[in-house]
C-alpha positions in Angstrom: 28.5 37.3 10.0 32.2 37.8 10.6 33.0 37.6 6.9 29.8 40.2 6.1 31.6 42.4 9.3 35.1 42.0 7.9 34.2 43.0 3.9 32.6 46.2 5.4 35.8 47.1 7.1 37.0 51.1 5.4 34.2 50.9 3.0 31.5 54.0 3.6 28.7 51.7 4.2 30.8 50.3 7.2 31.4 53.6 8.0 27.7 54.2 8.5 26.9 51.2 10.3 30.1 52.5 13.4 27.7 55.6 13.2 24.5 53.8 14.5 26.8 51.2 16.4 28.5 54.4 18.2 25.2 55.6 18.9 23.4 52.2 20.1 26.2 52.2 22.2 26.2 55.3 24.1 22.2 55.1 24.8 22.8 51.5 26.1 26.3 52.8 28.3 23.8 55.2 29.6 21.5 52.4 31.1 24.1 50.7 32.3 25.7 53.4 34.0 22.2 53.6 35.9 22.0 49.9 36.5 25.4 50.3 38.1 24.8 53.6 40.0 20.8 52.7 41.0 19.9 52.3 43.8 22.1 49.5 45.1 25.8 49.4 46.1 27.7 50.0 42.9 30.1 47.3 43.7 27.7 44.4 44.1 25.7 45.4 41.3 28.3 45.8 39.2 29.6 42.2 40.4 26.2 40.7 39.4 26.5 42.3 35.8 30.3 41.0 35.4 29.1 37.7 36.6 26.3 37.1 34.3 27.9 38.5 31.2 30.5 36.3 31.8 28.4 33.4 32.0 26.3 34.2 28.9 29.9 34.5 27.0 31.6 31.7 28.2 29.8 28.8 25.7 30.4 30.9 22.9 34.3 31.6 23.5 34.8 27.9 24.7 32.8 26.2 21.9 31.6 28.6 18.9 34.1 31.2 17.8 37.2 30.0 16.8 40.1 30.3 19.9 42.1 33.4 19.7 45.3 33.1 18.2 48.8 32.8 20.5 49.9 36.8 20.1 46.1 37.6 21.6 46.5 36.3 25.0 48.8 39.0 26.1 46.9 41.4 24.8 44.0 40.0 26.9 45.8 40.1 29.8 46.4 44.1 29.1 42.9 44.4 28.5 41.9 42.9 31.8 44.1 45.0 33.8 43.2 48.0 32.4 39.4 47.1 32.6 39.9 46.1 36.3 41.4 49.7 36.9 38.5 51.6 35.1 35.9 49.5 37.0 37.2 50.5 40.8 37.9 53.9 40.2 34.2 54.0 38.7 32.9 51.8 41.8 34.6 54.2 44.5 33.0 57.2 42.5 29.8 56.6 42.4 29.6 55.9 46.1 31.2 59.1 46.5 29.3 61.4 44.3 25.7 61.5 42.4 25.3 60.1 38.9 24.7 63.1 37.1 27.9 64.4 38.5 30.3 61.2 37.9 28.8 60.4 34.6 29.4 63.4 32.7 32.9 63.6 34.0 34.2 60.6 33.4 32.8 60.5 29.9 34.2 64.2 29.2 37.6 63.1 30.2 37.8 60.2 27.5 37.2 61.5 24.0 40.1 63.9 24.1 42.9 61.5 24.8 40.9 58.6 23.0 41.3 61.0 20.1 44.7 61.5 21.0 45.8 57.8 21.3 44.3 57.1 18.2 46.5 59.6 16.3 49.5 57.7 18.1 48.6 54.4 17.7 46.5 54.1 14.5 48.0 57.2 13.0 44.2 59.0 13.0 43.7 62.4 12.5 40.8 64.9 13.0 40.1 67.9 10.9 39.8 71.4 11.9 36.2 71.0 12.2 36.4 68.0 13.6 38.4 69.3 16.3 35.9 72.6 17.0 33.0 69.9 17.2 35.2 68.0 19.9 35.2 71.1 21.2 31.5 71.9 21.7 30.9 68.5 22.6 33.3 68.7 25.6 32.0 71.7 26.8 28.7 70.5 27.3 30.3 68.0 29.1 32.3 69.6 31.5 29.4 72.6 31.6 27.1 70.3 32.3 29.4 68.8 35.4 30.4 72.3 36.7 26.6 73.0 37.2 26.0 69.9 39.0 29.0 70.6 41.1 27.6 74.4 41.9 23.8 73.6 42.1 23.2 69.7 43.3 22.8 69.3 47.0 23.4 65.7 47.8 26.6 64.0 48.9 28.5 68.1 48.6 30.7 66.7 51.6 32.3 63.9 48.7 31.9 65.6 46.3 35.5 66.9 45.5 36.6 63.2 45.6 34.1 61.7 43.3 35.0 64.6 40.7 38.4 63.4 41.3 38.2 59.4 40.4 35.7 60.7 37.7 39.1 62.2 36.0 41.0 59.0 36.7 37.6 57.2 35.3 37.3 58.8 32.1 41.6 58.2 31.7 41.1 54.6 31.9 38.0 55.4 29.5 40.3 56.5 26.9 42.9 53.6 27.6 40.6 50.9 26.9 38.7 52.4 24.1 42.0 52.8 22.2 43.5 49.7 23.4 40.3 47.3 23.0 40.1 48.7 19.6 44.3 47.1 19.0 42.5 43.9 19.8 39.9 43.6 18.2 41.6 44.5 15.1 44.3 42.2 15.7 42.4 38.9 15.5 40.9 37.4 12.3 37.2 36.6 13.9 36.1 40.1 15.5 33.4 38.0 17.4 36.8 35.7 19.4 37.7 39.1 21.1 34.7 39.7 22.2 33.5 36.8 23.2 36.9 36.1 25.3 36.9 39.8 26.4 33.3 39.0 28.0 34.5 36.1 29.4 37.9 37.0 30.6 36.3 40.2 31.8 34.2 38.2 34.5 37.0 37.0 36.8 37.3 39.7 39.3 34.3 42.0 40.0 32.1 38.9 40.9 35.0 38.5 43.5 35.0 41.9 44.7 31.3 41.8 45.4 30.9 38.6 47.4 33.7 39.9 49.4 31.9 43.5 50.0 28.6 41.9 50.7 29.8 40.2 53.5 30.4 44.0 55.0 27.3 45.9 54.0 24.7 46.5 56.5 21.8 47.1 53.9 22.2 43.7 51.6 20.2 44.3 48.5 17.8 41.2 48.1 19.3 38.4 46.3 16.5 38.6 43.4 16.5 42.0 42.8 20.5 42.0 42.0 20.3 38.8 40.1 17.3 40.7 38.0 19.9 43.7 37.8 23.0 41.3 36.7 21.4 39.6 34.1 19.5 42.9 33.0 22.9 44.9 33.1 24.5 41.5 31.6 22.9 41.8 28.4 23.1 45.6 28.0 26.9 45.8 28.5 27.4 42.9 25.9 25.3 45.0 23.2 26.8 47.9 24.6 30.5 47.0 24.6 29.9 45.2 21.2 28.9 47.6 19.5 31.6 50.1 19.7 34.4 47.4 19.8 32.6 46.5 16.1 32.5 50.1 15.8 35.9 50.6 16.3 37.0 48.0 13.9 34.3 49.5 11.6 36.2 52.6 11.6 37.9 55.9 12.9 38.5 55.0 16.9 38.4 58.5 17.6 35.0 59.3 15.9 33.2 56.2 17.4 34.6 57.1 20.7 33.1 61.0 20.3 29.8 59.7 19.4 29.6 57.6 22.5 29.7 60.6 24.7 26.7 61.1 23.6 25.8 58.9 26.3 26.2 62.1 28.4 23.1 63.5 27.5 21.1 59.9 27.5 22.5 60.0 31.1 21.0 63.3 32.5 17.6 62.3 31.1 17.8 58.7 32.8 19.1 60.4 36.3 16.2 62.5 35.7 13.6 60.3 34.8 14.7 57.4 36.3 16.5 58.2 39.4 14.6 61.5 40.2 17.4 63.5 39.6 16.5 67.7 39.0 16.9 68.5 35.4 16.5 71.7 34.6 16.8 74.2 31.2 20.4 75.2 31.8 20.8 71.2 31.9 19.2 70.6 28.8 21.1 74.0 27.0 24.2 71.8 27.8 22.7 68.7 26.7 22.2 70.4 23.6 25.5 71.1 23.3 26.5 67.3 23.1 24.8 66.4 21.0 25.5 69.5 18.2 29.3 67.9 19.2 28.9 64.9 18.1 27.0 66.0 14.8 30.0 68.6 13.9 32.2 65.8 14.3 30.3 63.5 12.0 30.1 65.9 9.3 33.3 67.7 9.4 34.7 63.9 8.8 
C-alpha cells in the first residue's frame, strides 16, 4: 500500500486521487465537527474521540508500520503542540458560540494562510484563477458567518468571543495543515506518521476531559460518550488520513481549499442534524463554496 501511495506521488493520477481524498475529508471533518459540537460538552466528547483513536492507533504504530526515523520525533513533538493549541481554542468556541457560526469561521480563516505557508515552505504557487476561486470560496465562508452572526438568536451574549477563538481556530487550522503535510512527507512510510500522529495525538484531551467531568453538573451518560468516542474515533482517522495522504499526494494548498468544502457539509448537518435554521440566503452562500473550490480545481 505504501509503495502503490509512494509511486503515485506528482503523477496526475495521484493528483486525482488528493481530489477525492480532499473531498472525503471535508464531508467526514464535517461529521466530526458535529460529533464534537452535539449535543454534549465539547471537551468530554472530544476527550472520548482522542482517546479511542488513540487506542485503535497504538497497535499499528507499536507493532505494524515501521518506527519513525530519529529526525521525526521532533517534528512530532511540533505537531502535538500545535494540535493541542487548535483543539482548546476549538473546545472554548463551541461552548461559546453555535456550530454554524464557529464552523464556517474557523474553516474560512485556514485556506488563505495554508495557501500562504505553502508558498513559503514548499515553494507552491496558485494561479490567477486559482486565486479568484480562493476568492469566491472564502466569501461564502465568511458571508455565510456574517449572516449567522446578524440573523441567529442563540448564545448572541458569547457570540463576539466565539467569533473570536474561531479566528485563532482556523490560524492553528492553517498551522497544522502546512506543518502535518512537512511530516508526512518527511518519512519514508506515509502510514508511520499517521499512525504515530494518532497515537501521539491521544495524550492530552482524554486528560482534559476526565478533569472537566469531574466539574460538570449535567454528566453525559458514560455509554452515549463511549458510542460518540469510538464513532468520532473512526471518522477523524479517515478524516485526518485522508488529507495528510492528500497532502503528500499533492499541492498542500489545493487539498487544503477543497476541504473547506466541509463548510457547506456543515450547515446542512447543523441543519439536519442539530435543527439548526437554514435558509435560501444560506444555501446562496453554500453555493458559493462550493463554485470555490471547483474554480480552484480547474484553474490548477
Amino acid at each position: 500500500m505504501s509503495d502503490w501511495l509512494i509511486a503515485l506521488e506528482g503523477t496526475e493520477a495521484g493528483h486525482v486521487l488528493a481530489l477525492f481524498l480532499a473531498l472525503a475529508a471535508a464531508f467526514l471533518h464535517a461529521i466530526f465537527g458535529a460529533l464534537q459540537k452535539g449535543r454534549i460538552d465539547p471537551w468530554t466528547s472530544r476527550g472520548a474521540m482522542d482517546a479511542s483513536y488513540g487506542l485503535m492507533a497504538a497497535p499499528f504504530a507499536l507493532f505494524v508500520v515501521p518506527w519513525p526515523e530519529p529526525h521525526m520525533w521532533p517534528i512530532f513533538m511540533g505537531v502535538w503542540v500545535i494540535h493541542v493549541g487548535y483543539k482548546i481554542t476549538l473546545a472554548i468556541a463551541f461552548t461559546k458560540g453555535a456550530y454554524t457560526v464557529v464552523y464556517p469561521v474557523m474553516r474560512g480563516t485556514g485556506p488563505f494562510f495554508t495557501v500562504i505557508g505553502a508558498y513559503l515552505l514548499f515553494g507552491e504557487t496558485f494561479s490567477t484563477g486559482q486565486w479568484f476561486g480562493l476568492g469566491v470560496l472564502l466569501s461564502g465562508i465568511f458571508g455565510l458567518a456574517v449572516y449567522n452572526l446578524i440573523f441567529l438568536e442563540a448564545q448572541r451574549d458569547t457570540l463576539g468571543a466565539a467569533l473570536a477563538l474561531a479566528v485563532l481556530s482556523g490560524l492553528f487550522v492553517a498551522l497544522y495543515t502546512t506543518f502535518d503535510a512537512y511530516g508526512i512527507r518527511s518519512t519514508a512510510d506515509p502510514f508511520t506518521f499517521l499512525a504515530w500522529f494518532f497515537f501521539i495525538d491521544s495524550f492530552f484531551m482524554p486528560i482534559m476531559a476526565a478533569l472537566r467531568w469531574k466539574t460538570l453538573q449535567d454528566k453525559p451518560p458514560l455509554g452515549k460518550l463511549a458510542f460518540r468516542g469510538v464513532a468520532g474515533g473512526l471518522v477523524a482517522m479517515a478524516s485526518f488520513g485522508a488529507i495528510m495522504l492528500a497532502t503528500r499526494l499533492d499541492k498542500v494548498g489545493e487539498a487544503a481549499v477543497l476541504r473547506e468544502t466541509s463548510t457547506v457539509f456543515a450547515a446542512l448537518i447543523g441543519w439536519l442534524a442539530l435543527k439548526e435554521t437554514v435558509g435560501p440566503r444560506r444555501i446562496a452562500l453554500m453555493s458559493l463554496i462550493a463554485l470555490g473550490a471547483v474554480i480552484v480545481e480547474f484553474a490548477g
